[in-house]
N, C-alpha and C positions, 0 to 999 in steps of 0.2 A: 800411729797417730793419724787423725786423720789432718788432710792439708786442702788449701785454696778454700778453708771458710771466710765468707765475708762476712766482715762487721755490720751490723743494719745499725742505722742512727739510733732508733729507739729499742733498745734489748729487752726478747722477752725472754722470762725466767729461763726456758733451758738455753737462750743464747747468751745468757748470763751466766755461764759456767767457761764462757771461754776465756784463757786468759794470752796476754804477748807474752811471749817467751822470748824474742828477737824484739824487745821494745823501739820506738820511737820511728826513725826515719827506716825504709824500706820493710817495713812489721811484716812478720809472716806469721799467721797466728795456729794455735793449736786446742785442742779442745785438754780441760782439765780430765775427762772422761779418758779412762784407759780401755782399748779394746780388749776384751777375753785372748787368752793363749796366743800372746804379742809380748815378745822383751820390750820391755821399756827401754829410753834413753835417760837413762838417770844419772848423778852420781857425778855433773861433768863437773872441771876443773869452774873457778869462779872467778866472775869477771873481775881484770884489773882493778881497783878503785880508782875515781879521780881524785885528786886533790883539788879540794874546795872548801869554802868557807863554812859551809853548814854539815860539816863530814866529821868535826870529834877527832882528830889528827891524834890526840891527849888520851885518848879514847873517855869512856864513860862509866862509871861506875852505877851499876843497877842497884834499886834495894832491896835484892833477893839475893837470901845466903845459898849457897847451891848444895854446902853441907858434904852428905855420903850421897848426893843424887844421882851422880852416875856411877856410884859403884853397887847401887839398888839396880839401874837399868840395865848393869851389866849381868849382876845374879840373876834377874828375872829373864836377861836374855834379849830384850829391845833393842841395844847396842850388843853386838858382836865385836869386841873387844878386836879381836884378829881383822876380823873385818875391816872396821874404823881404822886402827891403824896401816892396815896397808893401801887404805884409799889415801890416806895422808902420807904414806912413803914416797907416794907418786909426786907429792907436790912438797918436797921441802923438806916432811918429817909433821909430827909435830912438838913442840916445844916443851919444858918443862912444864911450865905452870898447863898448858893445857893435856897433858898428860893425869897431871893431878886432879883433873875435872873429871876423870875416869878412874883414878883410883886412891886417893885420897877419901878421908873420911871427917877430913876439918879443912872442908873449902871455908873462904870466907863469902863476901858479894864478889858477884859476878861483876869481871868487867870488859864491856866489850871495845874491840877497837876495828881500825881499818882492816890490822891485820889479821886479826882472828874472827871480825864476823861470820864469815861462813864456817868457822866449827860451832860457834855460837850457836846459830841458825840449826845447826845439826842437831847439838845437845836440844835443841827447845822443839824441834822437830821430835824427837823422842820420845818426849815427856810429853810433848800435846796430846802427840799420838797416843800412847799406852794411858796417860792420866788416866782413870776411872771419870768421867764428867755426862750428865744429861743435855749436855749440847750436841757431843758425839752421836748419845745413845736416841733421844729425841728432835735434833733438830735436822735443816735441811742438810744434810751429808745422807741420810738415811729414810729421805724420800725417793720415793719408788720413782718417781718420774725421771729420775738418775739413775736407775738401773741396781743401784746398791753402793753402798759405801767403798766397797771394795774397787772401785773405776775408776777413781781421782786421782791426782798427780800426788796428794797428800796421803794416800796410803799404799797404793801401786809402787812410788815413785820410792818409798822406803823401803831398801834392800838391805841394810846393814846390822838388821837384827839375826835371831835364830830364829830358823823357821819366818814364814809367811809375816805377814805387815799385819794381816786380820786375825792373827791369832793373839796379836797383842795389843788390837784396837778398844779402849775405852775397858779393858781388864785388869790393869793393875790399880789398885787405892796408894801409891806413892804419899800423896795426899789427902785428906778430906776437908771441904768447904763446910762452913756453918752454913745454912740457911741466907741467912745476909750476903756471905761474900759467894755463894755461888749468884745471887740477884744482881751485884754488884759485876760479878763477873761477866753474863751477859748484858746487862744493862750498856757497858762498856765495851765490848765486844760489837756489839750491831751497832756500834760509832765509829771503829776504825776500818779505815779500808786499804788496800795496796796497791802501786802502782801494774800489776804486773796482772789484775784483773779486774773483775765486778762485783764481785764479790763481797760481804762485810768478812771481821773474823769470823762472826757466830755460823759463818759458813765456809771453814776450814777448807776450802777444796786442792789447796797446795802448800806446799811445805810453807812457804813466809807466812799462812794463816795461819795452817796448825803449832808451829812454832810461837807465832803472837798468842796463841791463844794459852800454851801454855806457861806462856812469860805472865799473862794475865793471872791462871791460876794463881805461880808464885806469890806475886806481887799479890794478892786477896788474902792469901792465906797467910800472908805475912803483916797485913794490919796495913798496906800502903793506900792511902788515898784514893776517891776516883780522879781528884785534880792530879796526882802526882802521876797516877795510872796513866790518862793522857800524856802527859810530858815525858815522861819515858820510853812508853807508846814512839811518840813522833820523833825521838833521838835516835832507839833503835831505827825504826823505818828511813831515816835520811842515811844511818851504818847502810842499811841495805839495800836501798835503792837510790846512793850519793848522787846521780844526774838528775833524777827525773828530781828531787828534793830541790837541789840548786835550780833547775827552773823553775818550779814554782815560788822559791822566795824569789827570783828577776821576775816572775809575773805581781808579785806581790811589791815590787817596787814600783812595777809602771803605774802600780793602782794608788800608789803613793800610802802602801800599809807598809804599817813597821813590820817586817818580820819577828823581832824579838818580842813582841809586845801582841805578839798574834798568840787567839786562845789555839792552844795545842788541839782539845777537840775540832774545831773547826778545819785543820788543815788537814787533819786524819777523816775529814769527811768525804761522802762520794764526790761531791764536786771539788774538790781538790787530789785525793788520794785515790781515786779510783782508776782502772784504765781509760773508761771514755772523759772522768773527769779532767786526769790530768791531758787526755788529745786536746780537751777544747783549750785548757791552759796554753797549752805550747802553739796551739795556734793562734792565739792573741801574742805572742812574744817575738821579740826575733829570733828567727831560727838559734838555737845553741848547740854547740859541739857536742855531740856526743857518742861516747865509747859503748854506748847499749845501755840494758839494766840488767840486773839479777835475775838468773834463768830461776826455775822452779826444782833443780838437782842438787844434790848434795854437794 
């Protein structure tokens, strides 16, 4: 990786690829760009959650059926079954019900919580990744001025399949979109963004993109909303980034806005959801406690 990039106030497109992986106070930043014939540092355990008000304690039920989906990404090879679970042996195991997200063939809706968002994040990592989609295959992931798609933390960073991350990038049809809901897809896509870069979805460049983006798919191809899209959207993203969220509803109170009563698009916008967006937030606020945010590793 490279290190001692500095952030310049106004980012141009390739310094818009960097994202905080060490979020908020003492940031040390890294570029999403992986160097050629370099192990990555992938895969690491994931931060504590806080307990806060805007974290889903109850967790959340999505309205996407997950079905045989990962027992599709296991045949096809995207998950590595052995893999996954001994990345999970290391931290606890994992649980019945998320067992059955791998092999089971009558999931119902997903649902995420404190305690399972990063296998969450995994599973929708998998499926952004491998989806067959013209975002992958047309959009900025796979301009040259990046070097190739192969260099990102969103496909470098994925190790848990068979064989290579690029040999399953944007190759499997799991799904297919109509016409409408792939529009619908990015439409809404180049609206959310994440705290842990600059990035929108529509430019996947780390696992929380590529993962939103295939949460997005779901949810299209399942007949949800673009209103509900957003609000699911911003539920998930407070699961995965619970501090930097909680600070911006305290910024959101100095400014005397209801949080609950705040359009969901709006808060998944760069100036809130973004990384420079949410610095300028936390600098308007009083300082608040924080345990970090969601690296960019499994």
């Amino acid at each position: 990786m490279e290190n001692e990039i500095k952030k310049e106030k106004n980012m141009s497109p390739i310094t818009s690829i960097i994202i905080v992986i060490a979020l908020i106070t003492g940031t040390s930043l890294y570029t999403v760009r992986l160097p050629k014939n370099q192990e990555t540092e992938t895969l690491l355990p994931p931060t504590q959650l806080n307990k806060n008000t805007i974290s889903f304690q109850n967790g959340v039920e999505l309205p996407v059926r997950w079905k045989d989906m990962g027992v599709k990404m296991v045949e096809a090879g995207v998950i590595d079954k052995a893999k996954f679970e001994n990345l999970y042996s290391q931290r606890g195991g994992l649980s019945e019900t998320e067992k059955k997200l791998l092999t089971s063939n009558n999931n119902e809706n997903l649902v995420i919580t404190p305690e399972n968002s990063g296998v969450i994040l995994n599973m929708l990592w998998a499926f952004g990744l491998a989806n067959k989609n013209p975002i992958l295959e047309n959009g900025p992931m796979m301009d040259k001025r990046y070097g190739g798609a192969e260099n990102f933390a969103s496909t470098g960073g994925w190790t848990l399949s068979k064989g290579g991350a690029m040999g399953h990038y944007s190759m499997h049809s799991f799904i297919k979109l109509t016409n409408e809901q792939q529009d619908l897809v990015e439409r809404v896509a180049k609206n959310i963004y994440r705290p842990c870069c600059d990035n929108s979805t529509y430019f996947p460049d780390c696992n929380h993109g590529i993962a939103m983006l295939g949460l997005l798919e779901l949810m299209a191809s399942q007949g949800v909303n673009e209103t509900d899209m957003y609000k699911f959207a911003l539920k998930v993203n407070a699961l995965w980034f619970p501090d930097q969220y909680e600070s911006i509803k305290t910024f959101f109170a100095s400014k005397n806005m209801d949080w609950n009563t705040a359009d969901p698009k709006k808060i998944l916008s760069s100036e809130y959801s973004s990384a420079s967006g949410y610095q300028k937030v936390l600098s308007q606020i009083k300082p608040q406690p924080q345990k970090g945010g969601a690296g960019c590793g499994a």
